[in-house]
N, C-alpha and C positions, 0 to 999 in steps of 0.2 A: 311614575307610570307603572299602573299594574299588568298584571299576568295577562289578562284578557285583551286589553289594550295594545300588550306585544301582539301577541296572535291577528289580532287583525289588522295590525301593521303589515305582519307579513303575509296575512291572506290577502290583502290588497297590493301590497306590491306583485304576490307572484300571480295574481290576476292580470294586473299592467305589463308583465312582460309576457305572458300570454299571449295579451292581443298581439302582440308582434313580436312573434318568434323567428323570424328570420332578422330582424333587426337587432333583437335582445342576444340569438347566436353571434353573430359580427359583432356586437358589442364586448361581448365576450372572448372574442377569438382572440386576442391581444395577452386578457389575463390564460387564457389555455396555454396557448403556447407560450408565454415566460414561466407559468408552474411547470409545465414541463418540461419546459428546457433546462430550467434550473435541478430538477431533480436526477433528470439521467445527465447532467453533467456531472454535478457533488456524485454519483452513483458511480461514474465513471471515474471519479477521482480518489471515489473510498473502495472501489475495487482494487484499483493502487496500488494503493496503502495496503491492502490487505496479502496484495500477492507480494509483493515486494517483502512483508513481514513473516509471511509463508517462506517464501527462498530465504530470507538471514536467519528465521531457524532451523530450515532445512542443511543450514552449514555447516550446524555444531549444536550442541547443546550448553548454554550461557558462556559461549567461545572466548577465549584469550586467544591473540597471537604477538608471539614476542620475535621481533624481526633484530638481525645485525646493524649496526647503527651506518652511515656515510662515512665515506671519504672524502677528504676535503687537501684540494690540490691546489695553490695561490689563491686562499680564499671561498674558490669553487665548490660546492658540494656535488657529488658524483653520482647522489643517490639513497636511499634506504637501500639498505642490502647488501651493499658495497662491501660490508668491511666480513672480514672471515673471522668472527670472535666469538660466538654462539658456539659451546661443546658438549658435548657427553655428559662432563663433568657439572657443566649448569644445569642442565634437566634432572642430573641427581640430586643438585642440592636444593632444589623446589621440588621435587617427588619426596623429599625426606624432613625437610626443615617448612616449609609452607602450610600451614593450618588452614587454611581457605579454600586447597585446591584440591580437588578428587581425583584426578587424571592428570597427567602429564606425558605428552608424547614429543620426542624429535621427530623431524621432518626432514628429511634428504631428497633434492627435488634433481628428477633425472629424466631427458626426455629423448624420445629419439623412434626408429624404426623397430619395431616390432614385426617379428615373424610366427605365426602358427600355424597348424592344419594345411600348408599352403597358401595361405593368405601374409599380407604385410599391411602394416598402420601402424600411423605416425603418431602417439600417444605420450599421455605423462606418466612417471613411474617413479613412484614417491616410495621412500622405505623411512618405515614410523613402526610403534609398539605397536604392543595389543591396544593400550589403554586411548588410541587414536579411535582406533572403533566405537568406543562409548561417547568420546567427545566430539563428532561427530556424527554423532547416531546412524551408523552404517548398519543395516541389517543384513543378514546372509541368504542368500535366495537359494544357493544348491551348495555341497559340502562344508566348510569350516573358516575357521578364521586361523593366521597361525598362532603358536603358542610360546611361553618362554620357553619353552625347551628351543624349538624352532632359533630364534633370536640369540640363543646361544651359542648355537651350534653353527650358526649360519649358514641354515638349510635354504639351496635357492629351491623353494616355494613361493609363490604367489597367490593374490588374490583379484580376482577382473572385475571392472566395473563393466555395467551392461553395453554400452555400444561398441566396449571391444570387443565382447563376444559377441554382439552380431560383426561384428565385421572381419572376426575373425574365422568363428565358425559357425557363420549362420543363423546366429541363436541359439546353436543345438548346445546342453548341456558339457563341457568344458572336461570336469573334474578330472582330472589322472592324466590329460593331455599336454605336452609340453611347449613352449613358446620361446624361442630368442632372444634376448637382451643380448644386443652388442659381443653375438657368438657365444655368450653366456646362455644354455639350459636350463630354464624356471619348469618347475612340475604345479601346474596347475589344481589347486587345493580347494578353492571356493568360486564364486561368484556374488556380488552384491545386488540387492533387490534396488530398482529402477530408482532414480531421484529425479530425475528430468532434468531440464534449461533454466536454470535462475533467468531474470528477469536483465541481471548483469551482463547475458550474453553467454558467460561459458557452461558448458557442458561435466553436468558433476557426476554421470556416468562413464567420461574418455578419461579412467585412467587403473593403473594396476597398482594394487598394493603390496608392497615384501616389506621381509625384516630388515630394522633400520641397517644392523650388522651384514648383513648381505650385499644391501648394497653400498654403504660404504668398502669394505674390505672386496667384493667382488668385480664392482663398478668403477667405484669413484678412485683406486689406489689407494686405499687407507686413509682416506683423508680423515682427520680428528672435529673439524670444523664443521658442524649441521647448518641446513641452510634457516629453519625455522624451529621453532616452538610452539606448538600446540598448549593448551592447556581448558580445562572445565573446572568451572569454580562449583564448591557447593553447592549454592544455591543463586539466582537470579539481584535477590538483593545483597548478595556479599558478592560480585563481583568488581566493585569499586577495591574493597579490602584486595581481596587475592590479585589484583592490576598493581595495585602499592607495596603488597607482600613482596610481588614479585620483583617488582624494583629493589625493592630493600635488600633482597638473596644478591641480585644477579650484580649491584652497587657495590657488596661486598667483598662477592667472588671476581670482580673485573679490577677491586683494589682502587675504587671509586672513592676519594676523599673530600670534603665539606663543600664548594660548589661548583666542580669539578660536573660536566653534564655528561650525561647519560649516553653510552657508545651504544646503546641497542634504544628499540623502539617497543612500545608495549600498547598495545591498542585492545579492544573488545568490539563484540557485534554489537554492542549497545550504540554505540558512538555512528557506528554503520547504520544503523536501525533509525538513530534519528536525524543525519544527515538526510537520509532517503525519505522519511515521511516528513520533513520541513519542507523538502523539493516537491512532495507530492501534495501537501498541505497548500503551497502557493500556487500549484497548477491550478488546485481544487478550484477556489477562492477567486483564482483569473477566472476562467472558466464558466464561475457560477455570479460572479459580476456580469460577465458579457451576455451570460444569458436572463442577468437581472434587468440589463435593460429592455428588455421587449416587456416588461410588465410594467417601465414607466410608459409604455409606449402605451399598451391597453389600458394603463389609467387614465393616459388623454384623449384615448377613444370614448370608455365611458364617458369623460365628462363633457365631451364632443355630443353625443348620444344624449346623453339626460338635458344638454341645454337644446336641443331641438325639442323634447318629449315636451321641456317646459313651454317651450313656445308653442308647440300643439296643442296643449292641453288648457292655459291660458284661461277658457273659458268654463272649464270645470273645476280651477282653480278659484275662480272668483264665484260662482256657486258655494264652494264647500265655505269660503271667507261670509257669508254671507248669509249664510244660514248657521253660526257660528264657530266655527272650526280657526282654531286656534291658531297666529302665524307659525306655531312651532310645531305644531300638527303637521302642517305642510310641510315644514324643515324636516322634522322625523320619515315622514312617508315616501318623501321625492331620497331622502340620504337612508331608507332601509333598502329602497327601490336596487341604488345602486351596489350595495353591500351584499343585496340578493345576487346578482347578476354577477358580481366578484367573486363571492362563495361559487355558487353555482359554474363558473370557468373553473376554477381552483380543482374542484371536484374532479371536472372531466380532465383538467389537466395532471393529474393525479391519478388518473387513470390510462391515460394516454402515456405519460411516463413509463408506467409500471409494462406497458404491450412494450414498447419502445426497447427499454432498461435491458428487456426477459429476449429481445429477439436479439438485438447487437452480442448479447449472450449468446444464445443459441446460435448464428454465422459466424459471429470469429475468433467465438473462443476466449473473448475479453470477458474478466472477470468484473460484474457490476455489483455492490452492494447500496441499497435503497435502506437507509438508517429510517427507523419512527420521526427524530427529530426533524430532520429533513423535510416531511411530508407536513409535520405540526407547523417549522418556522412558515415554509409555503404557500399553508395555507392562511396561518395568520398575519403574513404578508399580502397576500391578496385582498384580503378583508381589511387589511389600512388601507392599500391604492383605493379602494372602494370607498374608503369612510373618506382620505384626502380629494381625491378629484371630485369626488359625487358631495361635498358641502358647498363648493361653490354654484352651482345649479340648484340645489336643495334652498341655500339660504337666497337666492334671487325669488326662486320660486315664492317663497315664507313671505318675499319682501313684496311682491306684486300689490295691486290697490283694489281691491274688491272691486268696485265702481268703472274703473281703467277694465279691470279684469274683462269683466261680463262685458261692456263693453265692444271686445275685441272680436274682432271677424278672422 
């Protein structure tokens, strides 16, 4: 079949759905609305994914965290975190012996009332290095971050995340103001540029930063034991290495011997990252099934439709047989007929999507991404229902009897 022969396949199909455009719209309404259901769902499931990979970077930059291992009491395990074996002394020997890792911060986690300006709130109050700031890419909105000296001296300084300072003083800038800890005096040094709500729920603005030495020795009673380990690897594909580096240090220094298991836990946001998009991958995937089937459904409309057209038309069927027009002629023209009116839904339903996708946007804030492929499988989905349900019609039509045909009243 050549060039020209296509063209008037589809100059005459899209003549036939012409005459009846209110028939050939219903006909089509089936495949519209499965194209685009299908795409602002997958849209709504790659938004997702995407916010979801937006907050686990938002948490760190190629984050390590190395947690205390369980306690185990007749058998029972008590927990991650349980055990008080994380010290000083381990953060030193991965800041100085680990080749993989850039950063390395303790974590001392402390929570409680907070008092400033005349206001109170109930906030987290974590005392970590400098070197927490780069691994968690904190940036500083008004004065400083503190410094070694700070951490030596264990100046109580602080640093505020933003929804304590609104709730402490309004919003208004902070810097030189003092706050409360537990009848403990912090001189307020900085404030931190906005993160927002992870997707997890918590609030990565509710909390204040001091020197780990602060708060151990001022807060905690001396306590020697850190609650966590921060750390930032190199780069993205060496944090596998720097996760087993880390092992290897902290196996040593706990006097870990041959296989004897691990008292601490060593995780990465990688792990997090694709726990999260497997979850968001299977909602996708439900999602864009259930709205796959309304396009089996528009396929048995079509071929509901095309087997009336053929019964309509019956006698200009056997005209065209008869003046010689090939059975396969008919097979072609009655199965582009339907391939038109596939394409043709696909289209609008791809458009219809994209108003859809851009408004669920714009009311509630729900992040949609509408990927190219998306729209390509879509549509070359539509256009098989079209080539599937519209051959059985097609190839009745091909089969009719010239003779029979004309015929028919």
């Amino acid at each position: 079949m050549d060039v020209l022969e296509f063209k008037n396949l589809f100059r005459t199909a899209y003549k036939s759905i012409l005459k009846n455009k209110m028939r050939s719209l219903l006909t089509s309404l089936g495949i519209i609305i499965g194209v685009g259901s299908v795409i602002v769902m997958v849209s709504i499931g790659e938004g997702a994914q995407a916010q979801i990979e937006e907050n686990i970077r938002s948490l760190g930059t190629d984050l390590i965290m190395v947690q205390p291992g369980d306690i185990r009491r007749g058998g029972v395990s008590r927990g991650a975190g349980t055990r008080t074996n994380l010290t000083l002394k381990d953060v030193e020997m991965i800041r100085n012996n680990a080749q993989y890792i850039k950063a390395v911060s303790p974590v001392i986690n402390s929570s409680g009332q907070i008092i400033g300006n005349g206001e109170n709130w109930n906030t987290q109050f974590y005392g970590v290095s400098q070197d927490y700031f780069e691994i968690k890419s904190w940036e500083i909105e008004h004065g400083k971050f503190f410094t070694e000296k700070d951490i030596k001296s264990r100046r109580k300084v602080c640093v505020l995340g933003n929804t304590v300072v609104e709730e402490l003083f309004n919003g208004q800038n902070p810097v030189g103001q003092k706050v409360r800890v537990r009848n403990v005096p912090f001189t307020v040094i900085g404030t931190l540029k906005e993160k927002g709500q992870t997707s997890f729920g918590p609030d990565q603005d509710d909390l204040i930063l001091a020197p780990y030495t602060t708060v151990l020795y001022r807060l905690k009673g001396a306590q020697l034991s850190v609650d966590m380990i921060h750390a930032s690897a190199i780069s993205t594909p060496a944090i596998d290495q720097a996760q087993e580096e880390i092992r290897t240090i902290l196996r040593q220094q706990h006097g870990l011997q041959g296989d004897a298991e691990d008292d601490f836990y060593v995780r990465n946001q990688s792990e997090i990252t694709e726990t999260a998009t497997q979850t968001t991958e299977v909602l996708t995937a439900m999602l864009a099934a259930v709205a796959g089937v309304s396009l089996i459904v528009g396929g048995i409309g079509i071929m509901n439709i095309m087997l009336v057209s053929v019964k309509e038309r019956t006698r200009e069927i056997g005209i065209r047989l008869s003046i010689g027009a090939r059975p396969i002629d008919i097979l072609a023209q009655f199965l582009t007929e339907a391939v038109v009116i596939s394409l043709i839904g696909g289209l609008i339903g791809i458009v219809l999507a994209f108003i859809v996708s851009s408004l669920i946007q714009m009311f509630s804030g729900f992040t949609t991404v509408i990927q190219p492929a998306i729209i390509l499988i879509s549509v070359g989905f539509a256009m098989g229902i079209g080539i599937f349900f519209g051959f059985y019609p097609a190839r009745k039509a091909s089969e009719l009897n010239p003779i029979d045909a004309l015929r028919y009243e």
